[in-house]
SENU-892519 format. One record per residue (C-alpha): residue number from 1; residue in one letter; x negated, y, z. Coordinates in Angstrom, 1 decimal. Layout:
REM residues N
<vodren NUM,A,<X,Y,Z>> ...
This chain:
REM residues 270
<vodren 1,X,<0.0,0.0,0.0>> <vodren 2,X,<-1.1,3.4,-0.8>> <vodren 3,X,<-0.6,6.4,1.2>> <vodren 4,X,<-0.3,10.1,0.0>> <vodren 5,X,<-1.1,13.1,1.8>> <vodren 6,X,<-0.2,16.5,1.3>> <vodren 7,X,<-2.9,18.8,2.7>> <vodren 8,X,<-0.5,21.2,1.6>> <vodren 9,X,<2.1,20.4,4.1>> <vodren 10,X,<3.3,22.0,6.9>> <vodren 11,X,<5.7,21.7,9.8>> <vodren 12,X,<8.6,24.6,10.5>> <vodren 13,X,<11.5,25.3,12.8>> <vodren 14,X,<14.6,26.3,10.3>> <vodren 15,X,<17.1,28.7,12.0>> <vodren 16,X,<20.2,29.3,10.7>> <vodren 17,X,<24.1,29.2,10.3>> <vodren 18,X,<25.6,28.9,6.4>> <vodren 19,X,<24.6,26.6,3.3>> <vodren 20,X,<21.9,28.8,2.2>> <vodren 21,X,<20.3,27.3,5.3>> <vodren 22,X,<20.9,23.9,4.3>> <vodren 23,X,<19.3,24.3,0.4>> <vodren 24,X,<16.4,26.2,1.7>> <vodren 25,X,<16.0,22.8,4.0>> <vodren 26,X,<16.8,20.7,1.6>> <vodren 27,X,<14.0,22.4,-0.8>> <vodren 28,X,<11.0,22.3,2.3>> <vodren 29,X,<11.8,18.6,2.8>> <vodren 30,X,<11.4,18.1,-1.1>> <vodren 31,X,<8.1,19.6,-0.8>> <vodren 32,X,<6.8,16.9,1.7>> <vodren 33,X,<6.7,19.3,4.5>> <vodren 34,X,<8.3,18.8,8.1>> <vodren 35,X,<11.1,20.7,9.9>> <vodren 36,X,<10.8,19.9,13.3>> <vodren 37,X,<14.1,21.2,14.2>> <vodren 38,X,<17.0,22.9,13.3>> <vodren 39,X,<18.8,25.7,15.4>> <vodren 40,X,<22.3,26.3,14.3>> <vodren 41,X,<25.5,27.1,15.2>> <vodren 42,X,<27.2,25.8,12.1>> <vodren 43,X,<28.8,22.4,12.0>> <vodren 44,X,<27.8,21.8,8.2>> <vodren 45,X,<24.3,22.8,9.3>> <vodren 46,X,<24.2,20.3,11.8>> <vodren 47,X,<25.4,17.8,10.3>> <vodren 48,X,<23.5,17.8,7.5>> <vodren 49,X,<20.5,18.3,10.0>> <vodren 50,X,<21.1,14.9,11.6>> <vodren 51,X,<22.3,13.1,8.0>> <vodren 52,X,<18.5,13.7,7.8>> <vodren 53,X,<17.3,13.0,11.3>> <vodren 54,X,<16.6,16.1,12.0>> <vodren 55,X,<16.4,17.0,15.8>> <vodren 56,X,<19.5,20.0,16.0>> <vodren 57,X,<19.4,22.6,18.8>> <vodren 58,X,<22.3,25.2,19.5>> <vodren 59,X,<20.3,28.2,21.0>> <vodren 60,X,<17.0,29.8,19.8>> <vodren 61,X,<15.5,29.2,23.6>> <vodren 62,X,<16.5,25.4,23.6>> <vodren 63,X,<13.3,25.4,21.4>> <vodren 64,X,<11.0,26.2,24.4>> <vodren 65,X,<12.6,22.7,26.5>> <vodren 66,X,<11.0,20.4,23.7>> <vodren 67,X,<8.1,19.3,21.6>> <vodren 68,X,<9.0,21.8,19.2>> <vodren 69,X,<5.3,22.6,18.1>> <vodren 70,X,<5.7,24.3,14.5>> <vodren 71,X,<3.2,26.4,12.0>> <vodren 72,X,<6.5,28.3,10.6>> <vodren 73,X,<10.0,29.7,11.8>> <vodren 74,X,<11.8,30.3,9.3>> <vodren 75,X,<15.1,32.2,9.6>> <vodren 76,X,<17.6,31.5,7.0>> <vodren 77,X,<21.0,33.0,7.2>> <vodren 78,X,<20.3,33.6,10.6>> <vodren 79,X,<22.3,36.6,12.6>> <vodren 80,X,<21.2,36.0,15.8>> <vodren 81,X,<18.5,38.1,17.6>> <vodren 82,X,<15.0,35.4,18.1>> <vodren 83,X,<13.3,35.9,21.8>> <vodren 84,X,<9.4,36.5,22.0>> <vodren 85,X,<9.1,33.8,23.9>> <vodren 86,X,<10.7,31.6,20.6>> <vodren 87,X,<8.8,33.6,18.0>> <vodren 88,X,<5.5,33.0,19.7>> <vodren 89,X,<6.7,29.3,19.3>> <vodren 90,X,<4.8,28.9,15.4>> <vodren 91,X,<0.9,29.0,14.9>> <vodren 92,X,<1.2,30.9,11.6>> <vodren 93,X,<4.6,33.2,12.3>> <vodren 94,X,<8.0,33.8,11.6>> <vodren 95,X,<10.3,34.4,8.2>> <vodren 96,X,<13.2,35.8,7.5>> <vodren 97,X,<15.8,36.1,4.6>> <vodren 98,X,<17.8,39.1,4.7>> <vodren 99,X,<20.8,39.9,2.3>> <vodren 100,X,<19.6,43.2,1.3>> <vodren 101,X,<17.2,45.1,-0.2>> <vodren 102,X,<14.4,46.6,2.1>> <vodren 103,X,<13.6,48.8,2.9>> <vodren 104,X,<16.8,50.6,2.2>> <vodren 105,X,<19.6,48.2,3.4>> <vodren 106,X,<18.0,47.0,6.4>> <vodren 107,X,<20.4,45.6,9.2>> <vodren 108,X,<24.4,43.5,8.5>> <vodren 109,X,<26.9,43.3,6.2>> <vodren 110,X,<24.5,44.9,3.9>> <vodren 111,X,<26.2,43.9,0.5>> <vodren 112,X,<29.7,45.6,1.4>> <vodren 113,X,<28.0,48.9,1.9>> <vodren 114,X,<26.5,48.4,-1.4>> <vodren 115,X,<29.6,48.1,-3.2>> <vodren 116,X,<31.3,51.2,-0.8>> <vodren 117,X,<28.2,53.7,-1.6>> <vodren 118,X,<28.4,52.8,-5.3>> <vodren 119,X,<25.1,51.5,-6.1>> <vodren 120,X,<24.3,50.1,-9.2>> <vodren 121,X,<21.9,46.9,-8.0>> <vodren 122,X,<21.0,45.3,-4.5>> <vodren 123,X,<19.0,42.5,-3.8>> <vodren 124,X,<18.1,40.6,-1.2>> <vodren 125,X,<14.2,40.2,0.6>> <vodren 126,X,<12.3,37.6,2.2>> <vodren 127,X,<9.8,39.5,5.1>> <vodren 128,X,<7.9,38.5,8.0>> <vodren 129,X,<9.3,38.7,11.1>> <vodren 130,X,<7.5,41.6,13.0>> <vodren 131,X,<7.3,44.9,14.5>> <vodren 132,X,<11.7,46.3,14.4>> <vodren 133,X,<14.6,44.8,13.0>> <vodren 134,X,<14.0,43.6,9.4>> <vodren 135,X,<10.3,46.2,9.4>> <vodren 136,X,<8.2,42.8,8.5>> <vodren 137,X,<5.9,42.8,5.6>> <vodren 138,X,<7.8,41.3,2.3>> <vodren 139,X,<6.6,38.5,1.0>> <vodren 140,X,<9.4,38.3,-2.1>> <vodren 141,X,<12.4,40.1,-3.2>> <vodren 142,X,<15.1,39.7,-5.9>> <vodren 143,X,<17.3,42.3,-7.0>> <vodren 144,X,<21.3,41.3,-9.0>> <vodren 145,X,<22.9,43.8,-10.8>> <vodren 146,X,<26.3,45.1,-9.1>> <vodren 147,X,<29.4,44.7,-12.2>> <vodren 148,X,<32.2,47.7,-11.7>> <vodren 149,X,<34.5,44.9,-10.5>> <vodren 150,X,<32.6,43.8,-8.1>> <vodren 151,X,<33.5,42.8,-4.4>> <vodren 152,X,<31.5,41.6,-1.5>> <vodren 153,X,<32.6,38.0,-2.1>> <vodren 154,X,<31.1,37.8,-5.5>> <vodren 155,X,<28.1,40.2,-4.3>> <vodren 156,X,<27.5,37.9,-1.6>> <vodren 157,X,<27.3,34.7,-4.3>> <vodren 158,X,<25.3,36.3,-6.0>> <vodren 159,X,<22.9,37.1,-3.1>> <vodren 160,X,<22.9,33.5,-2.2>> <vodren 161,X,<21.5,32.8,-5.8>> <vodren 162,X,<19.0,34.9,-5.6>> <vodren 163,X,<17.9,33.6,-2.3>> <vodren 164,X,<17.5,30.3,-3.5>> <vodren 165,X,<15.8,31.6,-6.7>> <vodren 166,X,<13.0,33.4,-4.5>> <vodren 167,X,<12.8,31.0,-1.6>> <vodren 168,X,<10.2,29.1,-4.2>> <vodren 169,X,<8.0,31.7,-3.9>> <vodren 170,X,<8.1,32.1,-0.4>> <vodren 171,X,<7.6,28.2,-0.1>> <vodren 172,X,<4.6,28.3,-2.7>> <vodren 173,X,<3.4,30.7,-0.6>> <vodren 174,X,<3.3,28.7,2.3>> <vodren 175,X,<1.9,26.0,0.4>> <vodren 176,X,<-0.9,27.8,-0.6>> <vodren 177,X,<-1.8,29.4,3.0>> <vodren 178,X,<-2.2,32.6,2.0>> <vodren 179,X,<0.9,35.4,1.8>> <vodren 180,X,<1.2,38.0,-0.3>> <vodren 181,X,<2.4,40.5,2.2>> <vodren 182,X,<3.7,43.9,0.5>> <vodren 183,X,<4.4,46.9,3.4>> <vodren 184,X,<7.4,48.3,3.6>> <vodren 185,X,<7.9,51.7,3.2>> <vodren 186,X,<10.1,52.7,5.9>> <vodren 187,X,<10.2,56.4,5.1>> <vodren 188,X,<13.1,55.0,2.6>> <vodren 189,X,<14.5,52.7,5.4>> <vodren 190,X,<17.9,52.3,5.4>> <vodren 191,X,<20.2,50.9,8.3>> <vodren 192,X,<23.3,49.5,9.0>> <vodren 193,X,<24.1,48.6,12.2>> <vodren 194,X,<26.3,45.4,13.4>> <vodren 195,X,<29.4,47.7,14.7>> <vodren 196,X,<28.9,50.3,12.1>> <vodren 197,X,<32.5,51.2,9.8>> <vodren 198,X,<34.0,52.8,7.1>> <vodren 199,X,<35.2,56.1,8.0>> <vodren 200,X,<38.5,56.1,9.3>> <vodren 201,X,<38.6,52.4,9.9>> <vodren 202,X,<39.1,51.5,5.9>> <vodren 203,X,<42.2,54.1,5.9>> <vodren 204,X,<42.4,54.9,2.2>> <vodren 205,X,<42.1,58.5,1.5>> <vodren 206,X,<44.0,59.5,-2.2>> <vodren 207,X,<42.5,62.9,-2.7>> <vodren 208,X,<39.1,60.9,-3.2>> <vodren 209,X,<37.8,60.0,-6.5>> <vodren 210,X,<39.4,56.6,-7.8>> <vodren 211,X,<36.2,55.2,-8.0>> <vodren 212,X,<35.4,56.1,-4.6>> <vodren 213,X,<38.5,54.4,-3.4>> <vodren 214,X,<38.1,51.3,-5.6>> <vodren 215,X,<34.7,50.9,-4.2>> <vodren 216,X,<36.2,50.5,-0.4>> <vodren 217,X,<38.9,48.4,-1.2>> <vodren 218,X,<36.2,45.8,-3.4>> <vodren 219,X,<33.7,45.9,-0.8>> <vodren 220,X,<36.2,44.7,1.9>> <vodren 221,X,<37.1,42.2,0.0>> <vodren 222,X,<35.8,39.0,1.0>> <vodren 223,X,<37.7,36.7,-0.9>> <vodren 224,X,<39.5,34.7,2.3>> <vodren 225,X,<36.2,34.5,4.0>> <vodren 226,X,<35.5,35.5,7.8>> <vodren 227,X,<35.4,39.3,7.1>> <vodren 228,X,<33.2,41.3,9.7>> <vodren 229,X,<34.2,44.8,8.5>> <vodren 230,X,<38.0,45.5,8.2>> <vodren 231,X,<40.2,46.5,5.3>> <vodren 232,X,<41.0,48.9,3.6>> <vodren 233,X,<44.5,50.7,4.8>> <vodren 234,X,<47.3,52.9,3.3>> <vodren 235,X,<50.1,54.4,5.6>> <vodren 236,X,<53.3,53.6,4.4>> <vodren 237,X,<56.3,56.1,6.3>> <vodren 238,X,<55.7,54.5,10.3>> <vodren 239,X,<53.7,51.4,9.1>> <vodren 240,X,<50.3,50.5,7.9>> <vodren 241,X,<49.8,48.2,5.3>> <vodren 242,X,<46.5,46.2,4.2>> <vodren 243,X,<45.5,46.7,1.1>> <vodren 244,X,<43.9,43.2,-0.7>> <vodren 245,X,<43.2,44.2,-4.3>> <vodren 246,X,<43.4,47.4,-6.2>> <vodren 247,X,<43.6,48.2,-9.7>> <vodren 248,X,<42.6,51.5,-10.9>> <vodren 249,X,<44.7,53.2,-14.5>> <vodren 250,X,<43.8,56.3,-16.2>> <vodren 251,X,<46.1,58.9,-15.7>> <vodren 252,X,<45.3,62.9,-15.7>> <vodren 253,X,<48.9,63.7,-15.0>> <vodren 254,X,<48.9,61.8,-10.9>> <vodren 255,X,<49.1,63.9,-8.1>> <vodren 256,X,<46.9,62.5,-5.8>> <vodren 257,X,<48.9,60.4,-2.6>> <vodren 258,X,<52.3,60.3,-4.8>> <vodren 259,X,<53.9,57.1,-5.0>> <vodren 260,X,<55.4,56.7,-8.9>> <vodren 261,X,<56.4,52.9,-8.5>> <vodren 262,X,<57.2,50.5,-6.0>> <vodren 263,X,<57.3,46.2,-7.4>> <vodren 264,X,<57.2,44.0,-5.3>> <vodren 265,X,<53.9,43.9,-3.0>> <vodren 266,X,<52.5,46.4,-5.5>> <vodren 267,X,<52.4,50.1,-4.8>> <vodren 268,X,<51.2,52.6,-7.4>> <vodren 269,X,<50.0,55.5,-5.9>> <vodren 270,X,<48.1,58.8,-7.5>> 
């Protein structure tokens, strides 16, 4: 019998709560290397974790009970906040994935805000974990184009996409033991914290620009999933109604706020 060894490999902690998590691992156990456990709070994750004998832990500091000796964390799809004592765990360091662009989305829901402040592209960036929230040297970034109908469902798919397209040359990276660490400028630093909203709570305002409006309405629109954000709101006489789609017609003639049809579920409103 002959063995193979792969002075290449290396052993890591994976941290994380959604499917991205789960390909990433799926693509570091492909490479021969060895994740010596898996922190999640995700049933999915964990399953999948023990499918492949992978020892599953439900709190970053149940990491410092066992033989958790590691050369990388790496945080994938991860929300939660990782002690020093947990990041001092790994001989070489810490990596995370974050669903934005750094240095100028830095911090949650960073794809929503895209879509509500209009941009044109966003991305997402892989960076070492050091220093302030999501401040770490990048190590690879990606950046998707955002469509005029776009909403943070789709944005989000296509961020997952993207972060399995460059987590091959954050792995190759690793492989190699040597990182190509580029410095953020955080002069252009960006942030967007976990309680921050959309003014007014999503409450639609008609004397704004209709692309302005479409923009909220998309990037609260998370297609049925968990949404951390809100949504968009229109008052209707003594009630407030939630507003899931909206479709936006040329017309000079509307008088912005006047309702000129009522069918069904659907309001049209200047």
């Amino acid at each position: 019998m002959t063995a193979t060894f792969n002075p290449a490999a290396f052993r890591a902690i994976l941290m994380g709560d959604e499917s991205l998590t789960i390909a990433c691992g799926d693509m570091v156990l492909a490479g021969g290397h060895t994740i010596a456990a898996v922190v999640t709070r995700d049933q999915a994750v964990a399953d999948w974790a023990r499918g492949n004998d992978l020892t599953v832990l439900e709190k970053p500091r149940d990491l410092l009970d066992g033989d958790s000796a590691a050369d990388w964390l790496l945080s994938i799809a991860n929300l939660r906040m990782i002690p020093a004592d947990v990041l001092a765990l790994p001989a070489k360091g810490a990596i995370n994935f974050h669903d934005g662009p750094l240095p100028r989305y830095a911090g949650l829901n960073t794809p929503a805000w895209a879509i509500i402040n209009n941009e044109k592209t966003h991305g997402v960036s892989w960076h070492v974990i050091e220093g302030g929230v999501d401040e770490g040297d990048l190590l690879a970034q990606k950046l998707v184009d955002i469509a005029p109908d776009e909403t943070a469902f789709s944005l989000n798919s296509k961020c997952y996409a993207a972060g399995m397209e460059s987590f091959g040359a954050v792995l190759a990276q690793l492989e190699a033991g040597a990182l190509k660490r580029t410095a953020q400028d955080l002069s252009q630093r960006g942030y967007f914290a976990r309680d921050q909203r959309p003014v007014d709570m999503g409450m639609i305002d008609f004397s704004k620009p209709s692309a302005e409006v479409s923009a909220l309405v998309r990037g609260l629109d998370f297609g049925g999933y968990w949404n951390p954000l809100g949504t968009a709101k229109v008052i209707l006489g003594d009630k407030v109604a939630s507003v899931e789609t909206l479709h936006v017609e040329a017309d000079t003639d509307a008088k912005a706020g006047v309702v000129h049809a009522v069918t069904g579920d659907a309001v049209t409103i200047g």
